[in-house]
C-alpha positions in Angstrom: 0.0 0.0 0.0 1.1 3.5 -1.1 0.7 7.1 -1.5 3.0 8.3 -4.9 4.6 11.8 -4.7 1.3 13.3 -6.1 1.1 16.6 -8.5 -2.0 17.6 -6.5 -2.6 20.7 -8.4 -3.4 18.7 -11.8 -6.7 16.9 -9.8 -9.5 17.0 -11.6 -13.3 16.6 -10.6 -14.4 14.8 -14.2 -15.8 11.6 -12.4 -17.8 10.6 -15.2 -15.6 7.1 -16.1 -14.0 5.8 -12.9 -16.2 3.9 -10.6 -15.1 1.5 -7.6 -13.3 -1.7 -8.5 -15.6 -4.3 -8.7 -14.6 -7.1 -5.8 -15.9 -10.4 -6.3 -16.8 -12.0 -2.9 -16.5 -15.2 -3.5 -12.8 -14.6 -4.7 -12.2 -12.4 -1.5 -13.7 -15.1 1.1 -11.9 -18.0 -0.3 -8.9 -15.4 0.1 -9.7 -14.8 4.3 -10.2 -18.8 4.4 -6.6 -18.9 2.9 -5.3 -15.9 4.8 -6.6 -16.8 8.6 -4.5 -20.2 9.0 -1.7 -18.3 7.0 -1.1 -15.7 9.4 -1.6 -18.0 12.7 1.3 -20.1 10.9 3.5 -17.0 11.1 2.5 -15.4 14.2 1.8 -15.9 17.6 -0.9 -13.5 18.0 -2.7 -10.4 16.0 -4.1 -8.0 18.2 -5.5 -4.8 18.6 -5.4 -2.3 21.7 -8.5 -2.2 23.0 -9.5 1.2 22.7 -10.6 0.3 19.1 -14.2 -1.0 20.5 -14.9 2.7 21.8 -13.1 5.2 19.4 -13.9 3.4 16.0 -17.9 3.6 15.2 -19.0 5.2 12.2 -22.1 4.6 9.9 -21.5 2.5 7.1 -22.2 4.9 4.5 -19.1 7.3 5.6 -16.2 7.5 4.1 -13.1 5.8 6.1 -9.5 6.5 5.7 -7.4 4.6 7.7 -3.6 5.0 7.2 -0.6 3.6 8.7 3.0 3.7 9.4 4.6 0.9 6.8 7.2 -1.4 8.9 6.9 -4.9 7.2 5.8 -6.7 3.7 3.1 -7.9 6.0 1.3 -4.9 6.5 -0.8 -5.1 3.4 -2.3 -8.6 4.2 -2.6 -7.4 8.2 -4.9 -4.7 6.8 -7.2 -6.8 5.2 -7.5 -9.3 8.1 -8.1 -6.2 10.6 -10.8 -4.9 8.1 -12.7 -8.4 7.5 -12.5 -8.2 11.3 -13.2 -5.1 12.9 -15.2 -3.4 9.6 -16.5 -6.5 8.5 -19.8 -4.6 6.4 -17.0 -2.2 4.2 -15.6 -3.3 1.4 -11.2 -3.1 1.6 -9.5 -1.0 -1.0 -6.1 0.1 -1.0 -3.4 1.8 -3.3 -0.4 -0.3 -4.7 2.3 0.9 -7.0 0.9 0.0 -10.4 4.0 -2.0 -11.7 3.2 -4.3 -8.8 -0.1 -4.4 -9.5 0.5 -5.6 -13.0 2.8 -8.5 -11.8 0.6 -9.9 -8.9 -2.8 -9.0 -10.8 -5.1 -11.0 -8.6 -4.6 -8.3 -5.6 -6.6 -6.1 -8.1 -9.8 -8.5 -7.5 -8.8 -8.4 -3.9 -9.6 -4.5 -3.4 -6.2 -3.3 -4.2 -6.1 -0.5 -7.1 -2.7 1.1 -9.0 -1.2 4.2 -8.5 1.6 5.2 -11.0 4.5 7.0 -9.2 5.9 10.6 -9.5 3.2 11.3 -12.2 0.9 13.9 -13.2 -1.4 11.8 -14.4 -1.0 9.4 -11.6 -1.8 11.7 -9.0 -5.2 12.6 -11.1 -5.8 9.5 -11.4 -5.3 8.2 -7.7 -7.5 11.4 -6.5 -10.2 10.1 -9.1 -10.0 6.3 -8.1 -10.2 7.3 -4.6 -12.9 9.6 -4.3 -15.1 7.1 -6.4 -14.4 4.7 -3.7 -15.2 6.3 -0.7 -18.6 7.9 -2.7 -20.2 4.0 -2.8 -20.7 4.0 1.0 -19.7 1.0 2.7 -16.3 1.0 2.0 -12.6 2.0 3.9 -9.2 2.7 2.3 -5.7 1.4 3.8 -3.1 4.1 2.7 0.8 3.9 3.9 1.7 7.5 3.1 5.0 7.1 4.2 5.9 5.4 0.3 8.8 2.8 2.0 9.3 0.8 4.5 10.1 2.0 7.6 11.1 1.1 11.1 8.5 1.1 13.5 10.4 3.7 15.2 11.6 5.7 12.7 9.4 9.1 12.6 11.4 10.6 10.0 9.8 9.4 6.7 7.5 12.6 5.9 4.0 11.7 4.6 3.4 12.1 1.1 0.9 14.8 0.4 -1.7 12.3 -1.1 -3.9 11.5 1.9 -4.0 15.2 3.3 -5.2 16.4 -0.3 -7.9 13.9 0.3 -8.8 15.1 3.5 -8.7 18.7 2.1 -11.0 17.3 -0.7 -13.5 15.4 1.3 -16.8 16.9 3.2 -17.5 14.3 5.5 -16.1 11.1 6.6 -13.5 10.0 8.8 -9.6 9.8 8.8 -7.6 7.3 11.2 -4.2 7.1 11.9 -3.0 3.2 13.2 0.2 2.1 14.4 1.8 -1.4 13.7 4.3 -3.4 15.0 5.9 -7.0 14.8 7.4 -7.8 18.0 9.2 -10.7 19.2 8.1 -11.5 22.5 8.7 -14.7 24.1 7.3 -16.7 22.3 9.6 -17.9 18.2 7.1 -16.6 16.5 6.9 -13.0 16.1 3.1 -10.7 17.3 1.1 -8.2 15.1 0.3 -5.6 17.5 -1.6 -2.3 15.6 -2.8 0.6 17.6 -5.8 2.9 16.0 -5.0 6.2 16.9 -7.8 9.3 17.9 -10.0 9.1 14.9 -11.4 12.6 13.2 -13.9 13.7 11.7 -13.6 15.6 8.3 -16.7 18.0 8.8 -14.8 19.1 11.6 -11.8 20.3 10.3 -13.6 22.1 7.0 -11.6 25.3 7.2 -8.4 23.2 7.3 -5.6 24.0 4.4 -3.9 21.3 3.0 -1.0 22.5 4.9 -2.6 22.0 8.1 -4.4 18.3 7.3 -0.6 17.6 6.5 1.0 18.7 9.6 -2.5 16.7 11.7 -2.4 13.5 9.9 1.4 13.3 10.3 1.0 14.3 14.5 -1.7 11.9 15.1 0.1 9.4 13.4 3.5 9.1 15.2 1.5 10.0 18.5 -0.2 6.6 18.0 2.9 5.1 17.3 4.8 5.9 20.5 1.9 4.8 22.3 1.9 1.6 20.2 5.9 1.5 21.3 5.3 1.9 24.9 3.2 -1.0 25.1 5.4 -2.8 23.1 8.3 -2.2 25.0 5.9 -3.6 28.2 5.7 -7.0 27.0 2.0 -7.4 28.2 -1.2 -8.6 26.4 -3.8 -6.8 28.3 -4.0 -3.6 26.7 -4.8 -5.8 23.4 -7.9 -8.1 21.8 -6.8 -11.0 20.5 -8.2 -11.2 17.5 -6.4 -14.3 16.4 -3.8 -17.2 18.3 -1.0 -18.6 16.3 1.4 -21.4 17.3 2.9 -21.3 20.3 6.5 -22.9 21.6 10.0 -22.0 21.0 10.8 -24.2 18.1 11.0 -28.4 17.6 14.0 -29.1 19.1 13.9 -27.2 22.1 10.3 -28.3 23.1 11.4 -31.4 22.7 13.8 -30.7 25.1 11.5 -29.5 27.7 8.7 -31.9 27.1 10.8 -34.6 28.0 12.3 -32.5 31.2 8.6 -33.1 32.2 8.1 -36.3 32.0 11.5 -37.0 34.5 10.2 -34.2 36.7 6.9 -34.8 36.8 5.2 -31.5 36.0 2.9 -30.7 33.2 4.2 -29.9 29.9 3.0 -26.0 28.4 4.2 -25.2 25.1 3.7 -21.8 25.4 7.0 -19.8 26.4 5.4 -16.9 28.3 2.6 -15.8 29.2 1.4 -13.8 26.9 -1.9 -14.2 24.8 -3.1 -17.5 27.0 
């Protein structure tokens, strides 16, 4: 997911020819029955901090923009799992680069649209795509405006101007800012934890330049990810939902190790390392 370095000033409003990508469901449920046991095979746990059950209710019909730090090639696929389960009645779309696109083509039957980089015509076409989107109700966008990779704790990366243009563009709807990151705990498997940040409403901010949305989306954005950090660096699963439990144990050979330790000393066997996400 991605933001190109967008020639705002080239947007056009001509809507007439771009509608939403069209999603088939039955090629995007197969996809969540392949991608739940995929991701429990890589992780221990995916989970969310809790405050998500109070901060994040919107009507359906609203446009949502949630958008993220970018710290792993997993974020794309954690985005969709967190949609299908916290927004499970919107329809995921996100930007990808368009050369991307073109070699893995099925993602664009999955939700995910191109975006050509450091264009003109890209950036009109990305505002255009977008805003079509978000007009069918029902539906949230997944944008990484930082363009690379980045460390979790790496504030550095400025935003691309993409997702405060849209902001600036938009009369209603909601923008989100959510923190991610993949933390070896104690367990050999690595968590997902993701942090939704305060969420704000666009009506709000109306007399907002697109200076201003710029300099809010970025604050909100690495506020939520030192908070995401601190409870990181706390090692403790109850700030979090679990909204899925991966394999536990610290690898073959040494729980084969301790499960035989058990037998000669008589206690019960636990696979799990720590105590994290029981």
């Amino acid at each position: 997911m991605l933001v190109a370095s967008l020639h705002l000033e080239l947007y056009s409003n001509d809507m007439s020819e771009v509608t939403a990508p069209v999603v088939p469901a039955w090629l995007q449920n197969g996809f969540h029955r392949f991608l739940r046991p995929f991701l429990k095979r890589h992780f221990h746990a995916v989970a969310v901090e809790s405050g998500w059950r109070e901060s994040l209710k919107f009507e359906a019909d609203e446009p949502l923009l949630i958008y993220g730090n970018h710290p792993s090639w997993w974020d794309p696929l954690i985005a969709h799992f967190l949609n299908r389960s916290l927004f499970p009645s919107r329809q995921f779309y996100a930007p990808i680069d368009a050369e991307a696109l073109e070699q893995y083509s099925v993602f664009g039957k999955l939700g995910f649209y191109g975006v050509q980089m450091n264009t003109a015509s890209g950036a009109a076409a990305f505002l255009k795509q977008t805003t079509a989107i978000l007009d069918e109700g029902q539906t949230s966008i997944w944008i990484t405006p930082e363009g690379r990779f980045s460390d979790a704790r790496d504030h550095d990366a400025e935003l691309m101007p993409g997702l405060a243009h849209m902001c600036f563009k938009l009369s209603r709807g909601w923008v989100v800012p959510l923190a991610l990151e993949y933390p070896f705990w104690d367990e050999r498997l690595p968590v997902c934890l993701a942090m939704f940040g305060k969420p704000v409403q666009i009506a709000d901010r109306a007399s907002c330049s697109k200076l201003e949305w710029q300099e809010m989306v970025s604050a909100e954005l690495r506020e939520t990810q030192n908070k995401l950090a601190k409870l990181a660096v706390a090692r403790r699963s109850d700030p979090f939902d679990d909204l899925l439990l991966g394999k536990a144990g610290a690898g073959i050979f040494y729980d084969s190790f301790r499960r035989v330790r058990s037998v000669f000393s008589g206690k019960k066997f636990r696979n799990k390392h720590g105590e994290q996400f029981e």
